[in-house]
C-alpha positions as CSV (number, residue, x, y, z in Angstrom):
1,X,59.8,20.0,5.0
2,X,57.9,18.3,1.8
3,X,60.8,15.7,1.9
4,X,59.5,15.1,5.9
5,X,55.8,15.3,4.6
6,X,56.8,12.3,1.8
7,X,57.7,9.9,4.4
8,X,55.2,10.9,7.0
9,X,52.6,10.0,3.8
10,X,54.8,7.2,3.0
11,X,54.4,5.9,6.8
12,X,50.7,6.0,6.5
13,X,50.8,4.3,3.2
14,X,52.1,1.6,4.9
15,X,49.8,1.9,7.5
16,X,47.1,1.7,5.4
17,X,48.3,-0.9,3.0
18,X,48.8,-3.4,5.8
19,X,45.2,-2.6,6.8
20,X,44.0,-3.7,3.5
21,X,46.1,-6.1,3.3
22,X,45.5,-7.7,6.6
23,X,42.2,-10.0,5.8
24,X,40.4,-8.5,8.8
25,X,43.7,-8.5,11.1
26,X,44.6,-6.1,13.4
27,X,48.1,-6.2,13.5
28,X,50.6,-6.0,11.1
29,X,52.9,-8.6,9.9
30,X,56.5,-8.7,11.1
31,X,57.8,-6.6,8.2
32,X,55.0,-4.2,7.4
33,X,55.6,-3.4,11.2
34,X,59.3,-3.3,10.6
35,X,59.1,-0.9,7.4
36,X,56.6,1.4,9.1
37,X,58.9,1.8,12.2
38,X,61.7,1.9,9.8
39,X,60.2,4.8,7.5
40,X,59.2,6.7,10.8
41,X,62.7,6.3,11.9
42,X,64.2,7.6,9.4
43,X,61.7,10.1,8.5
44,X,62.1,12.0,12.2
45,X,66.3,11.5,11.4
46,X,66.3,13.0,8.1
47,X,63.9,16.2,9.1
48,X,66.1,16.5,12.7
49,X,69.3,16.9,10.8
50,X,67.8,19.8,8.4
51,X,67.4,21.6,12.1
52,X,70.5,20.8,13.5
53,X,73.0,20.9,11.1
54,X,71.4,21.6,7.6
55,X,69.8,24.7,5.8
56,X,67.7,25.0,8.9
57,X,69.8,25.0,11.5
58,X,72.2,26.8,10.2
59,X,70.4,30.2,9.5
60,X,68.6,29.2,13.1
61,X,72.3,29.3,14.3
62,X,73.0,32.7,12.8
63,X,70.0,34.2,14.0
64,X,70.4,33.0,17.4
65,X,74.2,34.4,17.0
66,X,72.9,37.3,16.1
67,X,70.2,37.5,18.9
68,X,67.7,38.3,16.3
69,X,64.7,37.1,13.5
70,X,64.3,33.9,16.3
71,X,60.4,34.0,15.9
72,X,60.1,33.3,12.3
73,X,61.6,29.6,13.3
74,X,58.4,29.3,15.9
75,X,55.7,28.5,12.8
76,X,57.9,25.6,11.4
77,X,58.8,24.6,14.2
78,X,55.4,24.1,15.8
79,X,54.6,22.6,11.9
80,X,57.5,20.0,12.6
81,X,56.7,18.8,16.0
82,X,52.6,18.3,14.9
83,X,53.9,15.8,12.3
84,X,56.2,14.6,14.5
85,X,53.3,14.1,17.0
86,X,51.0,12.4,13.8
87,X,53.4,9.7,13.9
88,X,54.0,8.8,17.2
89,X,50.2,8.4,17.1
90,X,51.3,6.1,14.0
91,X,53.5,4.0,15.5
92,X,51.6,3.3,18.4
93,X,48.2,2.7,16.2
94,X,49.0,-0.7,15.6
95,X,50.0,-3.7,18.5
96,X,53.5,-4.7,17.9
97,X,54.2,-8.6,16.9
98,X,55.4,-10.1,20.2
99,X,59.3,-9.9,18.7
100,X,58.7,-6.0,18.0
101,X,57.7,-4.5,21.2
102,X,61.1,-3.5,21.9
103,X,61.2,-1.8,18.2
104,X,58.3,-0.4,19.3
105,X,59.7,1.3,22.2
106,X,62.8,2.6,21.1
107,X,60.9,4.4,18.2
108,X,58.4,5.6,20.2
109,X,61.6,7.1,22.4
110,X,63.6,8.2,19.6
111,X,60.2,10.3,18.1
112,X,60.0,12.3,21.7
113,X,63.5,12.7,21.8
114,X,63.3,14.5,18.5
115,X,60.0,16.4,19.7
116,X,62.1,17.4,23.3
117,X,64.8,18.8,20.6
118,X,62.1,20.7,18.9
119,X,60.6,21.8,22.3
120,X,63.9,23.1,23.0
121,X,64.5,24.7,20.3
122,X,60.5,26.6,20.1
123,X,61.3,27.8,23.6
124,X,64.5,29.5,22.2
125,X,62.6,30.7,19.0
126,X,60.3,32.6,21.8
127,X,63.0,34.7,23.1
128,X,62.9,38.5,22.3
129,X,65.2,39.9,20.7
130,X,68.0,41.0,22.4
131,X,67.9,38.3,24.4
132,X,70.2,37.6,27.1
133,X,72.7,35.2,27.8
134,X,71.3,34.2,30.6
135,X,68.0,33.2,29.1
136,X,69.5,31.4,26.5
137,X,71.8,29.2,27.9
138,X,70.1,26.8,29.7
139,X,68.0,26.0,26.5
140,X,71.1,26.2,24.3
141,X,73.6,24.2,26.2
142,X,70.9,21.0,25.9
143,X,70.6,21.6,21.9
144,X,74.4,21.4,21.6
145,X,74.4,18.0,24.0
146,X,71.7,16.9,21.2
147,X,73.5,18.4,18.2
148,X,76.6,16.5,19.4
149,X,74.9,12.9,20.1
150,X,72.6,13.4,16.6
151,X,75.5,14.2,14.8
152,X,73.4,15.6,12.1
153,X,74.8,14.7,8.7
């Protein structure tokens, strides 16, 4: 989570460089806009893989196994997909260079792809314990279609 906090604070670093940087402009130049997509990028990649495959996911996985403790994930997860949120706001602050609208628009994709994961994965920290398999599966089978395309790391 603090790593995921660094780069969110990173992003708006850059954000708010290129604003003082920008002699009155309103856009950023080609490669401010660049390493501020970039850093969101790989800001909303590194904090995914913690909940898919890292520390996180992991004891999510075993509680889930275990049908059990899901509501303790709710909090953080609610925490992650603010951020998360904070900067798709950030990416879309700014007007793309003409070249970058495409950049644009696959980050801004990418960033509510990772918040439908997170969704997801709030809706299956709800359940009570106990649950059944029947109110799991629909939300777990499309984490395990993300987990598999993410390939978290």
């Amino acid at each position: 989570m603090n790593k995921f906090r660094h780069l969110v604070l990173i992003g708006l670093l850059s954000l708010f460089v290129a604003a003082c940087s920008s002699g009155g402009r309103s856009t950023m130049t080609p490669d401010e806009y660049l390493l501020h997509n970039v850093s969101a990028w790989n800001g909303a990649t590194e904090y995914i893989n913690r909940w898919l495959g890292g520390e996180q996911g992991e004891a999510f996985t075993r509680s889930l196994q275990e049908r059990k403790n899901m509501k303790q994930y709710a909090g953080p997860l609610g925490h992650a997909r603010a951020e998360l949120a904070q900067v798709l706001v950030q990416v879309q602050t700014f007007p793309p260079p003409e070249d970058a609208v495409a950049l644009r628009d696959m980050t801004a994709s990418y960033l509510k792809t990772a918040d439908s994961i997170y969704e997801r994965m709030q809706k299956i920290a709800a359940l009570p314990d106990g649950f059944s398999d029947e109110q799991v599966a629909p939300l777990g089978a499309s984490l395990s279609a993300w987990a598999r395309i993410w390939k978290p790391k």
